[in-house]
TORKOL-4160 file (C-alpha; in steps of 0.2 Angstrom, whole numbers, padded with zeros to 4 digits, m for minus):
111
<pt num="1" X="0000" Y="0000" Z="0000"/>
<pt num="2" X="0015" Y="0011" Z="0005"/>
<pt num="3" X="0024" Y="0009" Z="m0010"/>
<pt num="4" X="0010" Y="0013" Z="m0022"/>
<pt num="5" X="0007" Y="0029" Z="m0015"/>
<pt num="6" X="0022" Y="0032" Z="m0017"/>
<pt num="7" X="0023" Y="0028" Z="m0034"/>
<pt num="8" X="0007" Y="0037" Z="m0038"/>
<pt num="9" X="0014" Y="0053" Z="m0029"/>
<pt num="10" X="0030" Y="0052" Z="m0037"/>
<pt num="11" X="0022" Y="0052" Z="m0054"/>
<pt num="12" X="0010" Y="0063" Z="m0052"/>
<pt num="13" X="0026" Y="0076" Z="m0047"/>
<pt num="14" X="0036" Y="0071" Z="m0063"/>
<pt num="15" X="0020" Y="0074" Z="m0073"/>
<pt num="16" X="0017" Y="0091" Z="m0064"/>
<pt num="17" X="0037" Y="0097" Z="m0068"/>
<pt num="18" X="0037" Y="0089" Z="m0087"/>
<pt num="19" X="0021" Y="0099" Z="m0088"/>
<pt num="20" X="0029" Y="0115" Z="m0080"/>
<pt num="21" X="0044" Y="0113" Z="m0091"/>
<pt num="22" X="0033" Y="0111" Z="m0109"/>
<pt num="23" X="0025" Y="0128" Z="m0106"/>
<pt num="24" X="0041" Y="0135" Z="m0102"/>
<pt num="25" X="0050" Y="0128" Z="m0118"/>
<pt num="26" X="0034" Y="0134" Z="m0128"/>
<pt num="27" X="0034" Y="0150" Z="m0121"/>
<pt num="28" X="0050" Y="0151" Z="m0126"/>
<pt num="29" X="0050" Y="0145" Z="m0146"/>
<pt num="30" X="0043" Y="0157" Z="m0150"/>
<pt num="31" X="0054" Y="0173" Z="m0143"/>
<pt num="32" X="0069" Y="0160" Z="m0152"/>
<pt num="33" X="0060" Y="0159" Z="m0168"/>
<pt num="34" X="0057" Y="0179" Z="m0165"/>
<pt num="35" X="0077" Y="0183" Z="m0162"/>
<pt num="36" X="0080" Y="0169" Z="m0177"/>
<pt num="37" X="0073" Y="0180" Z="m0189"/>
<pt num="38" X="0077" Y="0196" Z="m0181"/>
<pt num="39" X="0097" Y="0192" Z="m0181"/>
<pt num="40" X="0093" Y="0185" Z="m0201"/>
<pt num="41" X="0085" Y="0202" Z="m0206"/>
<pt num="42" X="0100" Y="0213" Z="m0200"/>
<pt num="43" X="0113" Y="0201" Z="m0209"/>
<pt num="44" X="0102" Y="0203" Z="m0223"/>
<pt num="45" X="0102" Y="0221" Z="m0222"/>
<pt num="46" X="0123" Y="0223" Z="m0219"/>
<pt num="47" X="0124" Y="0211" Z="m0233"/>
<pt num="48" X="0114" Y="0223" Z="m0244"/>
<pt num="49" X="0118" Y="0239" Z="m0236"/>
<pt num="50" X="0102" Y="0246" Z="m0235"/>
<pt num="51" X="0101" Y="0262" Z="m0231"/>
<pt num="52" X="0096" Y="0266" Z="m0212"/>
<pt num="53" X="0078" Y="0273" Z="m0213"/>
<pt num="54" X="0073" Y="0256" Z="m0224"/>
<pt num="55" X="0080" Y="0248" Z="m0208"/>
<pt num="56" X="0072" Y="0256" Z="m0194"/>
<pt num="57" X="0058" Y="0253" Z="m0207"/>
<pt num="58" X="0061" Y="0234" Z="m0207"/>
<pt num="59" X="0065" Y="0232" Z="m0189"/>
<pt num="60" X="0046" Y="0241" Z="m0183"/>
<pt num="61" X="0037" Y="0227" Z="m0195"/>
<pt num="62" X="0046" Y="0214" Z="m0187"/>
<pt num="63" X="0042" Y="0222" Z="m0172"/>
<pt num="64" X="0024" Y="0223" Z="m0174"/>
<pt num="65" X="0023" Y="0207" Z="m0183"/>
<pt num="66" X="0030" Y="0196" Z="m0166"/>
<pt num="67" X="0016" Y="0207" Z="m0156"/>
<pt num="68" X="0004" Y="0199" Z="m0169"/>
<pt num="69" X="0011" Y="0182" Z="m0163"/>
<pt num="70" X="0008" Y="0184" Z="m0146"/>
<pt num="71" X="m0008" Y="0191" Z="m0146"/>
<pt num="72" X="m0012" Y="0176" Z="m0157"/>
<pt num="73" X="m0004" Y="0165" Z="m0142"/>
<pt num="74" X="m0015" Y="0175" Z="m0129"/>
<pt num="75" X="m0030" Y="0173" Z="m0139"/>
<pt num="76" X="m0027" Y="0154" Z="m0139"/>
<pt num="77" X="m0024" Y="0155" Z="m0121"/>
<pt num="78" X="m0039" Y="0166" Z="m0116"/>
<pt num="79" X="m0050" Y="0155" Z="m0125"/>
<pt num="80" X="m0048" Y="0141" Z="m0113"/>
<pt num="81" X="m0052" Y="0154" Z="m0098"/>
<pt num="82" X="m0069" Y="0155" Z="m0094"/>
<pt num="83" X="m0078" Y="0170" Z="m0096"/>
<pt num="84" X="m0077" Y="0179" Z="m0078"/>
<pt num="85" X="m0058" Y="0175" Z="m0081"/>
<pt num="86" X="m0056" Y="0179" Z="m0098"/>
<pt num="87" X="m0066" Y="0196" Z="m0094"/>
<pt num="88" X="m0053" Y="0200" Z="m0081"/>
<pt num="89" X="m0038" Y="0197" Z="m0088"/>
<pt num="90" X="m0042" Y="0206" Z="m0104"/>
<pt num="91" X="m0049" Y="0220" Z="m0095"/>
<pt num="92" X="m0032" Y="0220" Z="m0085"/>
<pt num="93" X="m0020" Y="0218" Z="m0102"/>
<pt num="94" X="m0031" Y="0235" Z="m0109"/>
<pt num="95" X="m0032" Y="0245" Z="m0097"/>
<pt num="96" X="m0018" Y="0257" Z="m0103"/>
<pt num="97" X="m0030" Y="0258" Z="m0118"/>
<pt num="98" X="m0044" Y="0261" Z="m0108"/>
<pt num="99" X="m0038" Y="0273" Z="m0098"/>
<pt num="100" X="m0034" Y="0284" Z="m0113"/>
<pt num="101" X="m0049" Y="0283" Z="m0121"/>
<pt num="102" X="m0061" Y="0300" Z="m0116"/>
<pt num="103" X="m0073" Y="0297" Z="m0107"/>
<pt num="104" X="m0069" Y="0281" Z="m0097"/>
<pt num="105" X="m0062" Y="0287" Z="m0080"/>
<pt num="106" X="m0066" Y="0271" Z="m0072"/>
<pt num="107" X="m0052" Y="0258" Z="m0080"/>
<pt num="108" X="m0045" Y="0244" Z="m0070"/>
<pt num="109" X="m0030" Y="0246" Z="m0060"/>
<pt num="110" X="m0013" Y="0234" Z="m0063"/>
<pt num="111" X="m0011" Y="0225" Z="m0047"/>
């Protein structure tokens, strides 16, 4: 009896860390494909020896372009949120947004 919970415990704790570590290294993928292209596009520009402003130019659509991927990666995340929590946390990730807009004097506060 002992030594099946012991077994079950232990498993359950390698499942928990091999779950910890996934979402770590998935996080993660995604920044390295992100600095991948980013150190590819400025050897690509030396190489060509474009001229500055084209640069800048470049490196603010890449810029934009990884915020596209990880809104896309929130969105997938919220989703499996229910509404109350999907409310909140969306609510809480806009509310420098919010707070701009005239008129709306009562956005949430970072905590």
């Amino acid at each position: 009896m002992c030594v099946c919970t012991q077994v079950t415990g232990t498993s359950v704790y390698a499942y928990g860390v091999a779950s910890v570590v996934a979402l770590a290294t998935g996080a993660n993928e995604t920044e390295r494909e992100f600095m991948r292209q980013k150190d590819e596009l400025n050897l690509f520009m030396q190489q060509m020896h474009m001229p500055s402003e084209l640069c800048s130019q470049l490196r603010e659509y890449f810029m934009h372009y990884q915020a596209a991927l990880m809104t896309f990666n929130e969105r997938r995340l919220l989703h499996q949120l229910s509404p109350h929590l999907q409310a909140r946390v969306t609510n809480l990730a806009n509310a420098g947004l919010i707070r701009q807009v005239r008129g709306v004097d009562d956005a949430p506060t970072q905590t």
